[in-house]
C-alpha positions in Angstrom: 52.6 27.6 -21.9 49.1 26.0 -22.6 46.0 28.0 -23.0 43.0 27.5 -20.7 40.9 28.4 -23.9 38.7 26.1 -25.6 39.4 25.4 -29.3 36.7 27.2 -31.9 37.2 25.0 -34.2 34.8 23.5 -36.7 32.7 20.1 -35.1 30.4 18.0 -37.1 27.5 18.9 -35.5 28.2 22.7 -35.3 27.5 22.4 -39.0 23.7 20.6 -38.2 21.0 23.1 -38.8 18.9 23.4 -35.6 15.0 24.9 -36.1 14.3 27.7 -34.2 11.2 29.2 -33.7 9.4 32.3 -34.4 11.0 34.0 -31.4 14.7 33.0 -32.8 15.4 30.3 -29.9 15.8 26.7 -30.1 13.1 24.8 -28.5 13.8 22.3 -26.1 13.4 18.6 -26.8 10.5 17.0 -25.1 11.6 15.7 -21.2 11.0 11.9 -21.4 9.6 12.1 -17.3 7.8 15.0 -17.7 6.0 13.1 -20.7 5.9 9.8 -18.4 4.5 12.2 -15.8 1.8 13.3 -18.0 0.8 9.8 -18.8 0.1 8.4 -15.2 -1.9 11.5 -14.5 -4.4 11.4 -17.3 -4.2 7.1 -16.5 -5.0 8.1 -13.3 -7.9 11.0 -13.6 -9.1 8.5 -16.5 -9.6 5.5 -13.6 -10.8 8.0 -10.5 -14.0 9.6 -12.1 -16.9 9.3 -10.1 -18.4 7.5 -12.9 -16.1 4.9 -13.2 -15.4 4.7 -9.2 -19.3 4.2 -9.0 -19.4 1.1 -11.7 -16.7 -0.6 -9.9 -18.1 -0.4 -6.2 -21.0 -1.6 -7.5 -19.8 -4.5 -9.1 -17.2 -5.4 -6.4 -19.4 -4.0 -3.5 -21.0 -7.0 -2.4 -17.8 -9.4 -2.3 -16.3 -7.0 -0.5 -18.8 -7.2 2.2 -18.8 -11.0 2.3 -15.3 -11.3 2.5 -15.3 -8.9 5.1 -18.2 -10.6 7.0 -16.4 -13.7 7.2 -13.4 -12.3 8.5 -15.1 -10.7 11.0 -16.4 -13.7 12.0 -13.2 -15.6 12.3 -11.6 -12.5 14.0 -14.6 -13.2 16.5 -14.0 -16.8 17.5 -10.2 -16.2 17.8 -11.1 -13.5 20.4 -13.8 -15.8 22.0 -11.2 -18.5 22.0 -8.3 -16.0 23.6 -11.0 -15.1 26.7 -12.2 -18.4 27.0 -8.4 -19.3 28.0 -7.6 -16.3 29.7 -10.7 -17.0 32.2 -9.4 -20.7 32.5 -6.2 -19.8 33.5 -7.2 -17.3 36.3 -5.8 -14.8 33.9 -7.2 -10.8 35.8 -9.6 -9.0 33.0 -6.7 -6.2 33.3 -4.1 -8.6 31.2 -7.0 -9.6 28.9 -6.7 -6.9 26.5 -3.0 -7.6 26.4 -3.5 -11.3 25.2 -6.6 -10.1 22.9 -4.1 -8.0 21.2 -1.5 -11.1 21.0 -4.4 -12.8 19.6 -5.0 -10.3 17.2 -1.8 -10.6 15.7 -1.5 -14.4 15.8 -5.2 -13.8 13.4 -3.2 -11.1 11.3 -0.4 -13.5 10.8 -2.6 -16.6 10.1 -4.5 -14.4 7.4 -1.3 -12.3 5.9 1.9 -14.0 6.0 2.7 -17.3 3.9 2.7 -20.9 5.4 6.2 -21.6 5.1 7.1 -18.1 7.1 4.7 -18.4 9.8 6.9 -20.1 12.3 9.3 -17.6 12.4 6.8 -15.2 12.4 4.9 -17.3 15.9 8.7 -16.9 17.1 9.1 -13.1 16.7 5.9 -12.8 18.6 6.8 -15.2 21.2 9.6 -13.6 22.4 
């Protein structure tokens, strides 16, 4: 009959001296994601101080605004455009925010989406 028990017998690395502390255990070996964790936190409190957040608003801050600015104003004439055919086609200012909405999302699409994939995208909305 065979024995559940394990072998004791001599392996190679049984024979490997392992350091052990003061305390007499073995410490463990440094956890690879803990360290990885480690990393992208200090990477990340390094490029969040208000210092650096301040620098780079300041540099970016007025961009920003004139790209936003001139979306604004294209997001304007596509809803001028959207009443201006809603009040030609007898369409009742109830439905209008309805088709302001659709036009909304035509704008989102125009601005997000690339060229080739905008059809299908026109289609999805369509139907």
């Amino acid at each position: 009959m065979k024995s559940n028990k394990r072998s004791t017998g001599s392996r190679a690395w049984d024979t490997i001296p392992i350091p052990k502390t003061e305390l007499g255990h073995v410490p463990a070996a440094p956890d690879p994601v803990a360290e990885r964790i480690k990393r992208r936190v200090a990477k990340y409190e390094a490029k969040t101080t208000p210092e650096r957040v301040a620098r780079t608003f300041a540099a970016r801050g007025p961009r920003m605004l004139d790209r936003y600015r001139e979306q604004a104003e294209i997001l304007s004439k596509v809803e001028r455009a959207v009443a201006g055919v809603t009040d030609a086609a007898g369409v009742p200012a109830m439905m209008r925010f309805w088709y302001k909405g659709c036009g909304r999302e035509v704008y989102r699409i125009w601005r997000t989406v690339p060229t080739g994939c905008r059809e299908v995208e026109y289609e999805v909305i369509r139907y």
